[in-house]
Legacy VTK file of the C-alpha trace (Angstrom):
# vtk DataFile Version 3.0
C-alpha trace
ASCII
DATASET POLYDATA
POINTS 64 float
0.000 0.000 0.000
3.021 2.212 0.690
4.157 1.674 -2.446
0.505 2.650 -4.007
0.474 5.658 -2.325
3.998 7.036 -3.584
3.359 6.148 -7.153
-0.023 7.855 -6.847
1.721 11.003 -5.524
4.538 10.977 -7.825
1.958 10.720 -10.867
-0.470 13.051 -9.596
2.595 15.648 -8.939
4.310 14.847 -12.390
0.747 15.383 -14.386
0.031 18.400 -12.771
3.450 19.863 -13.350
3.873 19.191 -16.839
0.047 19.486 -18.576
0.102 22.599 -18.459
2.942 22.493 -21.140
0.524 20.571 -23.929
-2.762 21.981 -23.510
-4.002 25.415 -23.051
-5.137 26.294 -19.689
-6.581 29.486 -18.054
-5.170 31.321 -15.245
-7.310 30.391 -12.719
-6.531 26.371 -13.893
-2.922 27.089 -13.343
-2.798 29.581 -10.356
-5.681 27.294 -8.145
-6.093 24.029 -9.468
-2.039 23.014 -9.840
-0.974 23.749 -6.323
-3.904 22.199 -4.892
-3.025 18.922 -7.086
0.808 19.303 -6.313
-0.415 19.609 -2.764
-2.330 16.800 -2.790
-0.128 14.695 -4.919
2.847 15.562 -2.570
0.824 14.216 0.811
0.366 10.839 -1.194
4.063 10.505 -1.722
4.451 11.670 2.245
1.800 8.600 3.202
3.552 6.130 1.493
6.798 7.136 2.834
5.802 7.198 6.669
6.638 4.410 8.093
4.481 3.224 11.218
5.823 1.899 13.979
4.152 -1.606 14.855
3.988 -2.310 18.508
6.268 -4.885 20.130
4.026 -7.455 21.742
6.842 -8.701 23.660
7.560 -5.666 25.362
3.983 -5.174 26.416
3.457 -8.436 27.868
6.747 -7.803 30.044
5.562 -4.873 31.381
2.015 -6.407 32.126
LINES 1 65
64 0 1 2 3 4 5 6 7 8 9 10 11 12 13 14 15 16 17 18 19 20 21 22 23 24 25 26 27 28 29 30 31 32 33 34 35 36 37 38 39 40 41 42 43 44 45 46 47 48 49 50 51 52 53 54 55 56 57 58 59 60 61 62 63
């Protein structure tokens, strides 16, 4: 799922950064739209990098 979740940011980041090179966009496309998307497409890759933390069982039962 990590690995999902980075590709998904990296495309959504790449697509927004470079569309705007092939196809004719307004203003308010490029000034709102791409930094929500890079934003958004950023957080994605952030998910898929965090790494959580699973609990050691072993631990807990020792301090039980």
């Amino acid at each position: 799922m990590k690995v999902f979740f980075v590709l998904l940011g990296l495309g959504i980041t790449i697509v927004s950064l470079t569309h705007g090179f092939f196809s004719d966009i307004n203003m308010l496309h490029s000034l709102l739209v791409h930094p929500i998307t890079v934003l958004f497409g950023l957080l994605f890759v952030a998910l898929g990098l965090k790494g959580a933390k699973k609990p050691n069982y072993k631990e807990m039962i020792k301090k039980a």
